[in-house]
C-alpha positions as CSV (number, residue, x, y, z in Angstrom):
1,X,0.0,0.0,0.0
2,X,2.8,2.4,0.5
3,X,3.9,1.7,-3.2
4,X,0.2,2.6,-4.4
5,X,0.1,5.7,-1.8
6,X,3.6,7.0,-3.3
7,X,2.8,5.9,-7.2
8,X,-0.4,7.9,-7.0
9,X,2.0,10.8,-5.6
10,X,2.8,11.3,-8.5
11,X,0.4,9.9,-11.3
12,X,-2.3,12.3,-9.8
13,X,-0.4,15.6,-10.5
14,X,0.4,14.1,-13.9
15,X,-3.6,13.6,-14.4
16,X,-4.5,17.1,-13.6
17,X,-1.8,18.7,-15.8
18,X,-3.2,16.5,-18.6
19,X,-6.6,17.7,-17.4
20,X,-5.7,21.0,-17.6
21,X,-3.8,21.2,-21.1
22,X,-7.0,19.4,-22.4
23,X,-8.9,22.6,-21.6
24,X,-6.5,24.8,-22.9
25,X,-6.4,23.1,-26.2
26,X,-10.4,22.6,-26.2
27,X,-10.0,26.6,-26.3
28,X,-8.3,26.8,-28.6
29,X,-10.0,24.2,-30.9
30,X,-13.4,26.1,-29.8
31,X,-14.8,23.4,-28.6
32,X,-16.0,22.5,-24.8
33,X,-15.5,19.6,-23.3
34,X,-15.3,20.5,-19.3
35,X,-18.7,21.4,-17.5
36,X,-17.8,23.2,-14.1
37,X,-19.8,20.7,-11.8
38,X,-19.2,17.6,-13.9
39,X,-15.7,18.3,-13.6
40,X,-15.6,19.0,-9.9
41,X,-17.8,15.8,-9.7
42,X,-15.6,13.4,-11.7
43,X,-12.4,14.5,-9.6
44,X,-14.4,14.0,-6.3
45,X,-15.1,10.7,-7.9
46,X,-11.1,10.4,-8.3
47,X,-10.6,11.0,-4.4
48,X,-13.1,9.1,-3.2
49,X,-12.0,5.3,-5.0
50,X,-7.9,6.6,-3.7
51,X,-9.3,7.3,-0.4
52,X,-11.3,3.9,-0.1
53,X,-7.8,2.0,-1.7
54,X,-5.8,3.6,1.3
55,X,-8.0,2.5,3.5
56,X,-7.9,-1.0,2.2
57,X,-11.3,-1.5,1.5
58,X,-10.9,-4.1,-1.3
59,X,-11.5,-8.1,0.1
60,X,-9.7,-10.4,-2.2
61,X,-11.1,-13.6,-2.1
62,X,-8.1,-15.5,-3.6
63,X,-5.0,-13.3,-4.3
64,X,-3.0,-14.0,-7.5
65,X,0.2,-14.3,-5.1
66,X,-1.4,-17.7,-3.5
67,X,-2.9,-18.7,-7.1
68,X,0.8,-18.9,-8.4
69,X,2.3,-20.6,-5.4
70,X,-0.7,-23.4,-5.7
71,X,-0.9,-23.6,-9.5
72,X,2.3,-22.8,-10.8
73,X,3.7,-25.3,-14.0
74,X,6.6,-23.8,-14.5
75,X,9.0,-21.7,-12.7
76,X,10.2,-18.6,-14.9
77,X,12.5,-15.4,-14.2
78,X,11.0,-12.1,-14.2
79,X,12.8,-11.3,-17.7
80,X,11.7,-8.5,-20.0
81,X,9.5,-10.6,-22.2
82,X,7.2,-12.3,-18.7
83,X,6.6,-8.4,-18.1
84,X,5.0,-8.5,-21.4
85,X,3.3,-11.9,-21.2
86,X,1.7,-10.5,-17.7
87,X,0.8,-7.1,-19.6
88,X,-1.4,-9.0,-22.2
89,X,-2.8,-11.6,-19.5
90,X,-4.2,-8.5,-17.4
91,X,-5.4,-7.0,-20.5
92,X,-7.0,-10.3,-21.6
93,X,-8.7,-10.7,-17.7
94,X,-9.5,-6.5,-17.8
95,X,-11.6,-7.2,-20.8
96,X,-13.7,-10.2,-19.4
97,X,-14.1,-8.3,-16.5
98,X,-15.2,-5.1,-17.5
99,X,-17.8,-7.4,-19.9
100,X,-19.2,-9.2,-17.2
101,X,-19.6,-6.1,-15.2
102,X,-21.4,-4.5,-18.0
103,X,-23.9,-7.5,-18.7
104,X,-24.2,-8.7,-15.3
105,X,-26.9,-7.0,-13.1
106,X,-25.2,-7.0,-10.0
107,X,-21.8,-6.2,-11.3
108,X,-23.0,-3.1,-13.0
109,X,-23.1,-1.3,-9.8
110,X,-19.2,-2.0,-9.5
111,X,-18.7,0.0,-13.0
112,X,-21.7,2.6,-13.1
113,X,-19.8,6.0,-11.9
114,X,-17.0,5.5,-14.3
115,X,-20.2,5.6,-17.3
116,X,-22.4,8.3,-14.8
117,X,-20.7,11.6,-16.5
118,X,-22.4,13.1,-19.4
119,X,-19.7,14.3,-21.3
120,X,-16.4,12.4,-21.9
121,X,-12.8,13.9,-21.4
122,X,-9.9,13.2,-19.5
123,X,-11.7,14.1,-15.6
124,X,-14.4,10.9,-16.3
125,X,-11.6,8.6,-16.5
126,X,-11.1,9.6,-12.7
127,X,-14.9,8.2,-11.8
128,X,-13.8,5.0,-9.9
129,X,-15.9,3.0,-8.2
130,X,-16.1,2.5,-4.7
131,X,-18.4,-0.2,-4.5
132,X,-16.6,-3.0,-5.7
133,X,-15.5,-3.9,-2.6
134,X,-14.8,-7.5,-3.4
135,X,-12.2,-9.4,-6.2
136,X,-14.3,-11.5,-7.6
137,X,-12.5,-11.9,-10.7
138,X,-9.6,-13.7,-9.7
139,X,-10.5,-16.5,-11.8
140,X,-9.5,-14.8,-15.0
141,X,-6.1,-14.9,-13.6
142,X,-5.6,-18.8,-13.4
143,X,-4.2,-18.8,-17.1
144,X,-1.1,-16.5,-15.8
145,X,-0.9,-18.5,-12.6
146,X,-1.0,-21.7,-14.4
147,X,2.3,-20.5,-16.1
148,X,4.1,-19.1,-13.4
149,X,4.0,-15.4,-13.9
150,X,5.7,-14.3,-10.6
151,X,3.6,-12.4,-8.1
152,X,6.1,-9.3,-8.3
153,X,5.4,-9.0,-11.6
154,X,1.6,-8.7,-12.0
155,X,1.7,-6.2,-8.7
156,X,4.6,-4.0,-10.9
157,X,2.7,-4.4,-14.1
158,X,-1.3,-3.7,-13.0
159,X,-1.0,-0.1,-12.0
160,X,0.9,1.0,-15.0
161,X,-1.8,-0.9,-17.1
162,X,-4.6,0.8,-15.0
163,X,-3.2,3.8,-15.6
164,X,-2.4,3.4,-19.5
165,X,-6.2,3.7,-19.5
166,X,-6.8,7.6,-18.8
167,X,-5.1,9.0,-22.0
168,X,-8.1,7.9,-24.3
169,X,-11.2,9.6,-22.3
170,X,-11.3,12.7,-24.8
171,X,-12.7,14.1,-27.9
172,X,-10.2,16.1,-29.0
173,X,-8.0,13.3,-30.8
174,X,-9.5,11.8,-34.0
175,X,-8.8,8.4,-36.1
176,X,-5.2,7.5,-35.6
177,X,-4.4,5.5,-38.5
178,X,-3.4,2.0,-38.2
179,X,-3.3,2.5,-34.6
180,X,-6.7,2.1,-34.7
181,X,-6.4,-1.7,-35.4
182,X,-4.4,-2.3,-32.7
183,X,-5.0,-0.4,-29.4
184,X,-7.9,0.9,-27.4
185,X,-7.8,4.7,-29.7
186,X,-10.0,7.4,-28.2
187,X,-12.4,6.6,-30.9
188,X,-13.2,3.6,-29.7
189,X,-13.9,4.8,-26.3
190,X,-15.9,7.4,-27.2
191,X,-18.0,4.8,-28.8
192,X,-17.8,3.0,-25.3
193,X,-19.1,5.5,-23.2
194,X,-22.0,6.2,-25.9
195,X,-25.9,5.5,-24.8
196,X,-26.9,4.9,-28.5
197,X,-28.5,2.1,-28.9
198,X,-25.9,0.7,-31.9
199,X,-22.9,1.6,-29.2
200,X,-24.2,0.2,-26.5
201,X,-21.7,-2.8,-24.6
202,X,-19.1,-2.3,-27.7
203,X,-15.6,-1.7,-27.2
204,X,-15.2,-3.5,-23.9
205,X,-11.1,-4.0,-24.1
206,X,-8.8,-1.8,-22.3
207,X,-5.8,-1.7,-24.0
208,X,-5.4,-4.1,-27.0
209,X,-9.0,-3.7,-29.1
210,X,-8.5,-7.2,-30.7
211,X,-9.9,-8.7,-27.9
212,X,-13.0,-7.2,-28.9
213,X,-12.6,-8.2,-32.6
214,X,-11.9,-11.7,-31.5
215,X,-15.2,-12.1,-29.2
216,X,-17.7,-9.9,-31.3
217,X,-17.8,-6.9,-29.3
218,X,-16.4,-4.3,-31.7
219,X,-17.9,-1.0,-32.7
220,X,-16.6,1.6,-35.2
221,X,-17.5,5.3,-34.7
222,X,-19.8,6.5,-37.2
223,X,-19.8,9.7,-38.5
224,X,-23.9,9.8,-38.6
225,X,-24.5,8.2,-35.5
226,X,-22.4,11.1,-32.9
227,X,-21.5,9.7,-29.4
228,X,-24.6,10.9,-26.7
229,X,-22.4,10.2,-23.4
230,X,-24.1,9.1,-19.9
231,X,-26.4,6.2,-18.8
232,X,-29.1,5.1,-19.7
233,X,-30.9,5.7,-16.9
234,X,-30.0,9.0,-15.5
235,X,-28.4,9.3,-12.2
236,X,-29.2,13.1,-11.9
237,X,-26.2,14.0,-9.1
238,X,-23.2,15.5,-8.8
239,X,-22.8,13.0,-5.3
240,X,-20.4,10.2,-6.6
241,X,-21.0,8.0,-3.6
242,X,-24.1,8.1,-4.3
243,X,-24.4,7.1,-7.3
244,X,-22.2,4.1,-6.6
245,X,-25.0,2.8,-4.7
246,X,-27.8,4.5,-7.0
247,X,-28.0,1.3,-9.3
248,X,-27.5,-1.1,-6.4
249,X,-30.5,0.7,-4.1
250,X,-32.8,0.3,-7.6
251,X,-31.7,-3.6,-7.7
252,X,-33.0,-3.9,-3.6
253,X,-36.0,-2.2,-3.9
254,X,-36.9,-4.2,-6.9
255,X,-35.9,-7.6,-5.2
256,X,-38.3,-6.6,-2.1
257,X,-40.5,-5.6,-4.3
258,X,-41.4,-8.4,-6.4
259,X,-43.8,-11.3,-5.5
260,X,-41.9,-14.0,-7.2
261,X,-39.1,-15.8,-5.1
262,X,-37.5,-16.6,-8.1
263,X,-37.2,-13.1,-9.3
264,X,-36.1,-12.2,-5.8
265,X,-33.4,-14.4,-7.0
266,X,-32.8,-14.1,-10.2
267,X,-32.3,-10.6,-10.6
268,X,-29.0,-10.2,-9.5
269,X,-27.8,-12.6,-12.0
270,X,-30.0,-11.6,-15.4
271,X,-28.8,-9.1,-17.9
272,X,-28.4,-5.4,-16.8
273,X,-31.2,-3.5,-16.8
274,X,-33.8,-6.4,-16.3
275,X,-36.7,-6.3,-13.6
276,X,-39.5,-8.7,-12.6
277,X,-42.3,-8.0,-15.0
278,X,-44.8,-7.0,-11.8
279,X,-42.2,-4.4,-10.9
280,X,-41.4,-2.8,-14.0
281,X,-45.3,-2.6,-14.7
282,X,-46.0,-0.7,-11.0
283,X,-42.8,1.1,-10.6
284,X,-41.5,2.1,-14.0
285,X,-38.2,3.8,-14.5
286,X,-37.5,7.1,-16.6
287,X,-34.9,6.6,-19.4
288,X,-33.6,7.9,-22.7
289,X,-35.5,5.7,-25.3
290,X,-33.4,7.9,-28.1
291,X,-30.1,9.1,-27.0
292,X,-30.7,12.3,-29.0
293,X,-33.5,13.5,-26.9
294,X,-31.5,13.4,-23.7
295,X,-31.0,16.8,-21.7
296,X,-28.1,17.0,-19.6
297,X,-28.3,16.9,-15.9
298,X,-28.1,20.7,-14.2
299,X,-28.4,21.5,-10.7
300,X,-28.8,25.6,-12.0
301,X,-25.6,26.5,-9.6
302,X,-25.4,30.2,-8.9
303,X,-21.7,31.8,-9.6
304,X,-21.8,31.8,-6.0
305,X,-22.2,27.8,-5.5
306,X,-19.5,27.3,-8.7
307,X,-17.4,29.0,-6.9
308,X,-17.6,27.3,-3.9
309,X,-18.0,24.4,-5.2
310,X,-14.5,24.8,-6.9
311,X,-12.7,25.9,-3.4
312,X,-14.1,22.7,-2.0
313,X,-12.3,20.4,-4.6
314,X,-8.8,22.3,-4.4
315,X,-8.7,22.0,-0.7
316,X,-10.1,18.5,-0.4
317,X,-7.8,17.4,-3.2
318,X,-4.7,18.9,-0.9
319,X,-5.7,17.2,2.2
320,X,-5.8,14.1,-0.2
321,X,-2.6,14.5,-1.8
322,X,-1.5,15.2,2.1
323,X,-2.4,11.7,3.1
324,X,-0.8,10.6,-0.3
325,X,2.8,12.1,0.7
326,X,2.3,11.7,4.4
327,X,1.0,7.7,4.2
328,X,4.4,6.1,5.2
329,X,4.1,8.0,8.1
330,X,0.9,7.4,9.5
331,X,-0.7,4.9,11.7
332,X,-3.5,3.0,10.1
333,X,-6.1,4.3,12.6
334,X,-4.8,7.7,11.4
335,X,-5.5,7.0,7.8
336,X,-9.1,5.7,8.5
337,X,-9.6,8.8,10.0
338,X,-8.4,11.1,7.9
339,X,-9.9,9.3,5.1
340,X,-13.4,8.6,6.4
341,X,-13.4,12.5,7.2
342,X,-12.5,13.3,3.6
343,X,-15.0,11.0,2.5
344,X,-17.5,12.9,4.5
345,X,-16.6,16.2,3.1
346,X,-16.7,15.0,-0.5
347,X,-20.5,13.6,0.4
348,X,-20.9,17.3,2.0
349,X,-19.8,19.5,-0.9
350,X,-21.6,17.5,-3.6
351,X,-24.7,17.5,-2.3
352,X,-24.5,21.1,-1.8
353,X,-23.8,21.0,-5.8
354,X,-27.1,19.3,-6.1
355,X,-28.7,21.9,-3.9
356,X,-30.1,19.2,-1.7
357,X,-31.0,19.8,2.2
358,X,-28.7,16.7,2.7
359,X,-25.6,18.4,2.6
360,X,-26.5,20.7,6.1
361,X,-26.5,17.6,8.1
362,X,-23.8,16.3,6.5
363,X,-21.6,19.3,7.2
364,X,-22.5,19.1,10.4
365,X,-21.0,16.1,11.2
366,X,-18.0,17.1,8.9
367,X,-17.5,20.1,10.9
368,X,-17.7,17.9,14.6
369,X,-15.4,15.2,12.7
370,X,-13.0,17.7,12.0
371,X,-13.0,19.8,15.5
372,X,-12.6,16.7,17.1
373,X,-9.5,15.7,15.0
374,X,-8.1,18.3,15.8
375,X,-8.4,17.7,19.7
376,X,-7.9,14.0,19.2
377,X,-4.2,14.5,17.0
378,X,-3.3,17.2,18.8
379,X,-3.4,19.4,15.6
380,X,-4.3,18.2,12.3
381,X,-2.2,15.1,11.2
382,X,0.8,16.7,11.7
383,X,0.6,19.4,9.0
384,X,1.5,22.1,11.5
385,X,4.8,20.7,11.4
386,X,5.4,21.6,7.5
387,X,2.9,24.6,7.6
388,X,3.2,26.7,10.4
389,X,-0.6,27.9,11.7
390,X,-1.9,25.1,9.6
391,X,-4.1,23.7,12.7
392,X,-5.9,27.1,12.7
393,X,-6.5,27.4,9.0
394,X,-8.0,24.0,9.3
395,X,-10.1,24.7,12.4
396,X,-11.3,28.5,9.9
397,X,-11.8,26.9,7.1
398,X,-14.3,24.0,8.6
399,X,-16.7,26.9,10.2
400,X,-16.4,28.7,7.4
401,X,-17.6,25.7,4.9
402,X,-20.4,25.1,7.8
403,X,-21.6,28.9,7.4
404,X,-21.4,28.3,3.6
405,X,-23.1,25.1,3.6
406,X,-25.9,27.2,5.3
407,X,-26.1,30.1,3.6
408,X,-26.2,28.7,-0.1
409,X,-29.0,26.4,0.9
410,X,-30.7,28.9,2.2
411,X,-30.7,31.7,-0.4
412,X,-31.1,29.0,-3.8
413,X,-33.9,27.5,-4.5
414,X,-34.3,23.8,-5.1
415,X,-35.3,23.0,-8.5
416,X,-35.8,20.5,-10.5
417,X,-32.2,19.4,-12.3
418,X,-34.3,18.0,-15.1
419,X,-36.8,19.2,-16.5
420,X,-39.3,16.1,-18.0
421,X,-38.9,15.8,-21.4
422,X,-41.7,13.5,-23.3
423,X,-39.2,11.3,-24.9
424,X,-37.6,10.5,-21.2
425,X,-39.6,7.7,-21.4
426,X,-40.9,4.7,-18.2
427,X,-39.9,1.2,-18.5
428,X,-42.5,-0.8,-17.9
């Protein structure tokens, strides 16, 4: 974990300077591809699956490390070309496991903040899920174990793969030649994160697309069939823990709802998007029949609430980056802490994006986390040590995002994010 925690250290800043020189050149290409409060919501996203990774929150039911000791055939030496041979096998076990969790009911929950933003560029790559809690896909691995790939060499190997997946999330790079017939190309993503019905499921691999022109998954752009980005079924928030639950809550309600046991059972296992037929016929759900017709999610945020919203994300994202730098150093009680903390204040800030009531409560308990951090550490985690005053800023900072918190509820109005449109249309 201390690898991960200094690896990020510096894969994060990378991120955001690619972030940022995407805007740049969108500018001067004339063409917009950053919406203030998806943004801000796609880099909370970011923070939120880091934060849950410090804290360890990821069960492995059978690690790779005791898969290769158990199954091993061979005995090989981690030489240039086993590097490459564990490359592909993660690539080949990334694409069967980004299609089940794209067919699979259940699994979708896993994968449905990474598809939740509306537009596509470099910042939705950051939406990481938080839910998928357990490593149930260590079965795809047996091929590699069966081999011997050493243990060292799939832990070396699977972040720099994982990252080799943000560079494509953008529209501002076309066809790139033969490229194209080779590795996951922008083009091919955008077609992956598309609603239209002809892109829907395609493109599954993550690096190598012939994985998808081997097992009949492959989608071309089309140039008269544009790329409408989202879900299906709109998730309307900014809050991304919430909707790393939002799909899961939909799948419970259903399975209490229903009068068939079988269904009860059943629907965890059946396609995405299927429901008991007495369920879908007395609690139909809104979605985009034609992708065209879809209207963008919108909470109306006054200049006021962007604002805010945007000194909420660049302090957050430095207490993150704190815990990042400062990991080796902590105890583990420390980084629960801290972490559970910042995953309060991320819940906090985005709900106040959404304008909902929610987020008074939840600054409340954000700002009596925080006050009694400070009293419990003495100071806050040690960053008086490297910024002199820094306890005090802390302490000013949380009662002034509590009187924030209070005052933009009070003075904007709730309204509706979306407004109905007749072609967002109920299942039923």
């Amino acid at each position: 974990m201390e690898l991960y925690a200094k690896a990020l250290s510096y894969a994060v800043p990378f991120f955001l300077i690619l972030i940022i020189i995407e805007e740049f050149a969108a500018r001067r290409m004339k063409k917009q591809v950053n919406i203030g409060m998806d943004t801000i919501s796609s880099l909370s996203s970011g923070m939120t699956n880091t934060l849950k990774n410090l804290m360890g929150l990821s069960v492995v039911i059978v690690s790779y490390a005791w898969m290769v000791d158990k199954v091993a055939l061979f005995q090989i030496e981690s030489t240039w070309w086993v590097y490459l041979i564990a490359f592909i096998g993660i690539d080949f076990a990334g694409y069967w496991t980004h299609r089940f969790d794209h067919t699979v009911n259940a699994f979708w929950n896993r994968h449905i903040v990474h598809h939740s933003s509306e537009e596509f560029n470099l910042s939705c790559a950051l939406r990481q899920s938080v839910s998928a809690i357990f490593g149930i896909y260590f079965f795809l691995y047996i091929p590699m174990a069966f081999i011997g790939v050493p243990a060292e060499v799939v832990a070396i190997i699977a972040p720099i793969h994982l990252f080799a997946q943000f560079w494509y999330h953008t529209r501002l790079i076309d066809r790139m030649g033969f490229l194209e017939h080779i590795i996951v190309t922008p083009s091919h993503h955008r077609v992956h994160h598309a609603i239209n019905d002809i892109y829907l499921d395609k493109n599954l691999a993550q690096i190598f697309i012939i994985w998808d022109k081997l097992f009949g998954t492959f989608q071309e752009e089309l140039e008269e069939e544009p790329p409408v980005y989202g879900v299906k079924k709109p998730v309307n928030t900014w809050n991304p823990l919430i909707i790393n639950y939002v799909h899961l809550w939909a799948l419970i309600q259903d399975a209490w709802r229903t009068k068939s046991y079988w269904d009860k059972l059943r629907i965890w296992f059946m396609p995405t998007g299927w429901r008991p037929a007495d369920v879908a016929e007395k609690y139909p759900w809104d979605y985009w029949k034609n992708a065209f017709d879809q209207v963008k999610y919108d909470s109306k945020p006054s200049k006021a609430l962007q604002t805010w919203s945007w000194v909420q994300l660049v302090v957050s994202f430095a207490m993150v980056f704190h815990v990042l730098i400062a990991f080796v150093s902590f105890q583990y009680l420390e980084v629960m802490l801290y972490s559970i903390f910042m995953m309060v204040s991320i819940f906090a800030y985005t709900s106040l994006m959404d304008k909902s009531k929610i987020a008074i409560p939840a600054e409340i308990v954000r700002f009596a986390m925080g006050i009694g951090l400070i009293f419990w550490n003495g100071g806050w985690f040690g960053l008086q040590e490297l910024i002199p005053g820094a306890t005090a800023l802390i302490g000013i900072y949380l009662a002034a995002s509590l009187a924030m918190t209070l005052w933009l509820i009070s003075v904007e109005s709730k309204e509706k994010a979306v407004t109905k449109n007749p072609t967002l249309v109920s299942s039923n």
